[in-house]
Every structure is written in C-alpha cells, then in structure tokens.
C-alpha positions in Angstrom: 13.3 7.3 -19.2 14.5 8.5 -15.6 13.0 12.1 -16.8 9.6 10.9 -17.4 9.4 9.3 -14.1 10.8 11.9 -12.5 8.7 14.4 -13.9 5.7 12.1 -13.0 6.8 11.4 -9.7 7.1 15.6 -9.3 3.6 16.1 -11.4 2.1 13.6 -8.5 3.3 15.0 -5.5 1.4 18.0 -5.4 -1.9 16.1 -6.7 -1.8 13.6 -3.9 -1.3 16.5 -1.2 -4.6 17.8 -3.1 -6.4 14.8 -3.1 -5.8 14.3 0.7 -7.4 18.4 1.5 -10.8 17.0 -0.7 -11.5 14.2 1.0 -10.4 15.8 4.4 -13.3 18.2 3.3 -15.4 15.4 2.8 -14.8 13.6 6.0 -15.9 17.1 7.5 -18.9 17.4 5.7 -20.6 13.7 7.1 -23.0 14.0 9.9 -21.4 12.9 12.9 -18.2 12.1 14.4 -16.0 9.9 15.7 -16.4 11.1 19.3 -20.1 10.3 18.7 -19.7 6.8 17.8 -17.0 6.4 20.5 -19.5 8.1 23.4 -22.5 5.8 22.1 -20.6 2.4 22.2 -19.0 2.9 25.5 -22.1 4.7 27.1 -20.3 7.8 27.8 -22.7 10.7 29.3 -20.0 12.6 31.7 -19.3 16.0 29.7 -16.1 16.1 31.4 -14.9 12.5 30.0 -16.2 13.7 26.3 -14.7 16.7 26.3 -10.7 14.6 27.4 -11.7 12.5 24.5 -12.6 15.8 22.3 -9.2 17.4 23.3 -7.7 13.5 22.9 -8.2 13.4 19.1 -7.9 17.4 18.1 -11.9 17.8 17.4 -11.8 21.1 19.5 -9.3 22.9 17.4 -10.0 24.6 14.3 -11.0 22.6 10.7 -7.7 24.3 9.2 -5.6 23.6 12.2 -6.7 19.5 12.1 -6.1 20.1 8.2 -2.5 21.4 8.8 -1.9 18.6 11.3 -2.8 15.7 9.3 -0.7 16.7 6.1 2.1 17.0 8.2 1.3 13.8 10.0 1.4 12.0 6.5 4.3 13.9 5.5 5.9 11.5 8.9 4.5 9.0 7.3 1.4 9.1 10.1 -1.8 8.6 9.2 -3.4 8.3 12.9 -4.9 5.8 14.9 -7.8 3.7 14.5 -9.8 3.0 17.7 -11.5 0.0 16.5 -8.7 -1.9 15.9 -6.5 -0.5 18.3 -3.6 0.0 16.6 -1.9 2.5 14.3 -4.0 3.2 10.8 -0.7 2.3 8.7 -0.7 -1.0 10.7 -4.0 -1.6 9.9 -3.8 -0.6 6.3 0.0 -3.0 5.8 -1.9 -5.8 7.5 -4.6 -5.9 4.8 -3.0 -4.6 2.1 -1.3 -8.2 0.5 -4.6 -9.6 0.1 -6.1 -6.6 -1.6 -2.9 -6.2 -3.9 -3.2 -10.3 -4.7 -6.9 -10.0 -5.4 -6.5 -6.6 -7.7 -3.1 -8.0 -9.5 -4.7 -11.4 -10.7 -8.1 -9.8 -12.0 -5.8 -7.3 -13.9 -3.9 -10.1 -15.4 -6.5 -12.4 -16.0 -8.9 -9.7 -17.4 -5.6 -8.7 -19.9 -4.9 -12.1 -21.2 -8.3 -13.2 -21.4 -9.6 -9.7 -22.9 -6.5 -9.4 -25.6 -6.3 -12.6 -26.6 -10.0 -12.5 -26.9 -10.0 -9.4 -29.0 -7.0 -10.8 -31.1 -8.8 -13.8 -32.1 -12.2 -12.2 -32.9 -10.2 -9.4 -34.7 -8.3 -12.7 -36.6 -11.6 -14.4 -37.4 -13.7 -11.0 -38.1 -17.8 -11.6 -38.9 -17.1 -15.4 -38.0 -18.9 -17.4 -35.8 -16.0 -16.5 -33.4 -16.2 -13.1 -33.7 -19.9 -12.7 -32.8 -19.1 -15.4 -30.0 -16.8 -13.4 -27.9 -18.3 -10.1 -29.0 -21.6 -11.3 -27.6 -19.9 -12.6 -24.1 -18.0 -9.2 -23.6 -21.3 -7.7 -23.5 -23.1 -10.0 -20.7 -20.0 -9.4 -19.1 -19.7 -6.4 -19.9 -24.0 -5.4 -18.3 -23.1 -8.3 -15.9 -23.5 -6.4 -11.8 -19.6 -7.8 -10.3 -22.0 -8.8 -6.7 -24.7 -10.6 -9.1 -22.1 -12.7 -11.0 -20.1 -13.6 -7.7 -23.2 -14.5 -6.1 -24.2 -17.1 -9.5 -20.3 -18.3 -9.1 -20.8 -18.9 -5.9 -24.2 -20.8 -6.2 -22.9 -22.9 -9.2 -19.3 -23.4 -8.4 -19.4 -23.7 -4.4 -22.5 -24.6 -3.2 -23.3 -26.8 -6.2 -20.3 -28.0 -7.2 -18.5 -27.7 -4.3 -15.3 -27.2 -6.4 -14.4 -23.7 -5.0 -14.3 -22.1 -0.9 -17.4 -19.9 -0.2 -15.1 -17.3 0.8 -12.1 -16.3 2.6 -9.2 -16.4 1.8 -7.5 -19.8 3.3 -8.4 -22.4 4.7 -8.6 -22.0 8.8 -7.2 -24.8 11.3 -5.3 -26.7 8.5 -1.5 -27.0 8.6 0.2 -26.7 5.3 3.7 -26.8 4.1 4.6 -22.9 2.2 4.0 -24.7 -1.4 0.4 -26.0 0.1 -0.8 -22.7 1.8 0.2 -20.7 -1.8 -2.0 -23.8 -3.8 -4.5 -22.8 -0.6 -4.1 -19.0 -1.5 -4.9 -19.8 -5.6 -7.6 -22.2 -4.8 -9.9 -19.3 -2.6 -9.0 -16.7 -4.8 -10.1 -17.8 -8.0 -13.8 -16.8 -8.0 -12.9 -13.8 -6.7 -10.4 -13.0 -9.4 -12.6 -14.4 -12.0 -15.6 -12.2 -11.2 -13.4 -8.7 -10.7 -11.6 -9.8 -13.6 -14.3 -10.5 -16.2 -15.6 -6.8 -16.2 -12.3 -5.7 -17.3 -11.6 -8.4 -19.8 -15.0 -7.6 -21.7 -13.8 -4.2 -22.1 -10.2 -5.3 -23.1 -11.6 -7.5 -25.9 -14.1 -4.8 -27.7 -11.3 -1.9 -27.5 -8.5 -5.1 -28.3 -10.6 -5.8 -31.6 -11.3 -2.6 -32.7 -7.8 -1.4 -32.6 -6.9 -4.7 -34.7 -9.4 -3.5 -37.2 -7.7 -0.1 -37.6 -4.1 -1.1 -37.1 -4.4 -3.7 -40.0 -5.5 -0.9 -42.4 -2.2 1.0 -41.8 0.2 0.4 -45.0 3.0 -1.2 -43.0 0.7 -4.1 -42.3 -0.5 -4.3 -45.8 3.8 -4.1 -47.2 4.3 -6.7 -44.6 1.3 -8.8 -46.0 2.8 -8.1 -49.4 5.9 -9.7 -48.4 4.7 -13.0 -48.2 4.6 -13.4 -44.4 1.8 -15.3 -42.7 -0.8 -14.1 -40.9 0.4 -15.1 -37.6 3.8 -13.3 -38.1 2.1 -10.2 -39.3 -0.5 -9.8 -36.4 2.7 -10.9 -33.8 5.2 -8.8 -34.9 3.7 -5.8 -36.7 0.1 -5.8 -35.8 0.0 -6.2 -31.9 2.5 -3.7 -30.3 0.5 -0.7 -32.0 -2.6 -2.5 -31.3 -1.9 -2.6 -27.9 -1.4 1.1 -27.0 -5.3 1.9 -26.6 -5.2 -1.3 -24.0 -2.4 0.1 -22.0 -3.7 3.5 -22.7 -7.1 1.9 -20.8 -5.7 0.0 -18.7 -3.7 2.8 -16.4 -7.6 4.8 -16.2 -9.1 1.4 -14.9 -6.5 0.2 -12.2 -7.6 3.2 -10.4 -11.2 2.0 -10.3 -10.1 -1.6 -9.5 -9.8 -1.3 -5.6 -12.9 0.6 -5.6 -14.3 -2.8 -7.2 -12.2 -5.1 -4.8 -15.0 -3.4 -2.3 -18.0 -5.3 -3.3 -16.1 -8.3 -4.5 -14.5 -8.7 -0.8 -17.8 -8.2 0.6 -19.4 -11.4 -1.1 -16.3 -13.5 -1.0 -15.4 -12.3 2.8 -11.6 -11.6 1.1 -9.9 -9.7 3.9 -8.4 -7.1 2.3 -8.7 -3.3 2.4 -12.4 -3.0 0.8 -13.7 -5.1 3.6 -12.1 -2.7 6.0 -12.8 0.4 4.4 -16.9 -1.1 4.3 -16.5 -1.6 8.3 -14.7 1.6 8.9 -17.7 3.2 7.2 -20.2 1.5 8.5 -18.2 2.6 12.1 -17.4 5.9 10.9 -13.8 5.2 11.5 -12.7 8.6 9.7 -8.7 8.1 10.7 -8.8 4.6 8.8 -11.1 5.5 5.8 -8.3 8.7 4.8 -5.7 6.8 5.4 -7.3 3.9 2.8 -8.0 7.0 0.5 -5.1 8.3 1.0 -3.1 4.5 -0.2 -5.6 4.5 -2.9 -4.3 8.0 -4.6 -0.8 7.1 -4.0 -1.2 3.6 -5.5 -3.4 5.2 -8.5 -0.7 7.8 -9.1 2.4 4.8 -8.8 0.5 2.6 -11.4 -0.3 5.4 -13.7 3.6 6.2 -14.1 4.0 2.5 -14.6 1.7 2.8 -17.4 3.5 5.9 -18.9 6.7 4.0 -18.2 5.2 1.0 -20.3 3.2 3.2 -23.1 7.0 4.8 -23.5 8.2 1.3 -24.4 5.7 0.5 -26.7 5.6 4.1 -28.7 9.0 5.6 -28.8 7.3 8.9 -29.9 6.1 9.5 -26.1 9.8 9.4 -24.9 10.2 13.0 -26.6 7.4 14.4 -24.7 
C-alpha cells in the first residue's frame, strides 16, 4: 500500500510542476495586466510611478525569468500577493478554502448515497415501475443546467416556502452556541449541496445500475444464488463491492471537475468559498490569486486521485500488484 502512494505521490509531483508552466502560459496569453487594472483604478498617469509598480511585481523581466521565479516561489510554499485583498494569495486561498471543501465534500457524499442506492434499487427492481422511475429522474438531472436548478430551488424552497436561506453561508448578526452555528452551517448549505450534488448522483445511478446488471451475470453470483441465500445477502455481500469499482473508478475523474462546479453554484447561492473568489479575481484580473487557486486545484485533484487508487486497491486486490 505505502508503494502505491508513494509512487503516486512521485508520479504527481512532476505533473503538478507541469500544470503550474500551462497555465503560467495561459495567464501570459490574456490581454492585459495586472499593472493595467492597478493604474486604471487608482488613476495612475505618471510613467515614473508605473514603471516602480512594473519593477514592484517582476513585469519588466523576462516571461522565463517570472516563470523561474514563481516555481520556486511555490516550491517556498509562496504563491504571491493579491492586491485586492491585501494580503498574501495563500491567506486568501486558507481563508476560503473550508467553505469550498464543506460545499464540495457533502455534494460528493450526497450525490454517492443517493446515486448508488438509487442504482442498487433500480438494478434490484429491473423493468419495474421503479426502475423506469429513477432511470427517468437521473436523466432530468442528468440535462438539468446546475445555475437553472439552483435558481428553481431557490424560487420554490426559499422565496416560496421560506424553508431554506437565499444564500450565504450563516446567518449574520445572530449569536449562536458551536452546536447552533454547525445546525446554522447545515441549514444554508443544503440547497447548495443538493443542486451540485444531484448532477453527480444521476450519473452514479445509470453507471451504479448497469454495473449491477453485469456483475449479477458473473457465476459467483449465480453459485451464491444457488446456495439458497436471499437476495439481499447476495447483492450485499457478493454483488456490491465489484459493482462498485466503475463508481469509484468515476468518481476520482469527477472530483476534479467538482470545484470547477462549486463556481457557478457559489455564484447563485453567494457561498463564500474559492469559486466566488476565483469569479472576482477574474473579473479583476487578479492573475497572482487565480494561479494560486489553479495551482490548489491540481494539487487537490492529484491528492484525491491517490485517495481513489488508495480505495480502488481496497476494493480489487488485483490493483495492489500493479
């Protein structure tokens, strides 16, 4: 087990130092600068002034020279500083990061209980009225825009109903014990979870059924049926675990997507995590913040993908060989 990590952990280092040149490159390639946005806002006209401010933040060295700089900046573990919030990118980034990580680990679990258990039971009660029940849902869900289904939850659930915030992601000016701020917490972040969550769990529940289907063709279901053993005990105990592999196998390709997600989803629930940053540091063309969030989202992707391979190990002992 220790050899697979480390040979992921080594496999990802060099990939993450790759990722970080691209979008470098990319940053390089937008119309624009920093210095431009900083001169406009503060009115700045003396060429004397924007040149200090040039020299300030590296712009007059050489594209490869900046390059060189900023890996070994995030080598220390410094991934500059952000001038619209005054303060240190990594600052920024560990300020916001808890509510983004909340928001991305309950749609995750939400989408894989609701999507597997889904898939189990349609899988359980194939052609029924069940089946074509949940098989039907998955694909609304499935077509469903994540801003056009937050908006309707929203509408029905808050505005209507008044059951659920707006947005945000407690409630300001109320003082509440540590128990009654995390029921607080729950309360504002169930629409969000539920709308980032339901996108996932329609595609958990079509690949969850389908790899029922062909798992429970495979002869050591059918000795196990042969046996005597109910149906509950075969699907639990010989049926699932296998089952399960093209969901975990899924699952470590989507997590990566998932904070790209989080972006719109924090947008129309005003969730103050890193998408909403990473929208206003475009919007500002705050370059130092948006690598610095690109450069948390590759190391996060690349953590949660040895997780998974970690995890697909445990459920296939074959992949421990490999």
């Amino acid at each position: 087990m220790m050899k697979l990590i480390l040979r992921r952990l080594l496999q990802g280092i060099p990939l993450l130092f790759g990722v970080i040149v691209i979008n470098f490159a990319l940053m390089k390639m937008v119309p624009g600068s920093l210095l431009d946005v900083m001169t406009a806002e503060q009115q700045v006209t003396d060429p004397a002034m924007i040149e200090r401010l040039r020299h300030l933040y590296g712009l007059d060295q050489p594209v490869l020279t900046q390059l060189l700089h900023y890996l070994w900046s995030v080598c220390r573990l410094d991934l500059g500083f952000s001038f619209r919030q005054n303060m240190p990118v990594l600052d920024v980034i560990l300020a916001h990061l808890p509510a983004t990580l909340i928001l991305m680990l309950a749609s995750i679990a939400l989408a894989v209980l609701v999507g597997v258990g889904a898939g189990v039971l349609a899988a359980m009660r194939v052609n029924s009225l069940w089946d074509t029940l949940i098989s039907t849902l998955a694909v609304i869900c499935f077509a469903a825009p994540s801003f056009w289904l937050g908006i309707m939850l929203v509408i029905l659930f808050s505005v209507k109903l008044g059951w659920f915030p707006v947005g945000g992601m407690e409630s300001i000016g109320v003082t509440l014990s540590p128990w009654g701020q995390a029921l607080d917490i729950l309360h504002h972040l169930a629409l969000p979870a539920i709308t980032l969550g339901l996108f996932y769990a329609a595609t958990y529940a079509r690949v969850m059924r389908a790899s029922m289907l062909e798992v429970g063709q495979m002869d050591y279901v059918r000795t196990a049926q042969a046996k005597g053993l109910s149906r509950t005990r075969v699907v639990l105990r010989h049926q699932l675990r296998n089952a399960l592999l093209p969901v975990v196998t899924l699952l470590g390709l989507q997590l990566g997507t998932v904070l790209g997600g989080s972006i719109v989803i924090e947008a129309v629930f005003s969730w103050p995590g890193i998408g909403q940053v990473l929208f206003d540091s475009v919007m500002s063309r705050n370059f130092p913040l948006i690598l610095g969030i690109l450069v948390l989202s590759s190391l996060l992707v690349i953590v949660i993908n040895i997780v998974v391979d970690v995890a697909y190990s445990r459920l296939d002992p074959r992949v421990r060989s490999r």
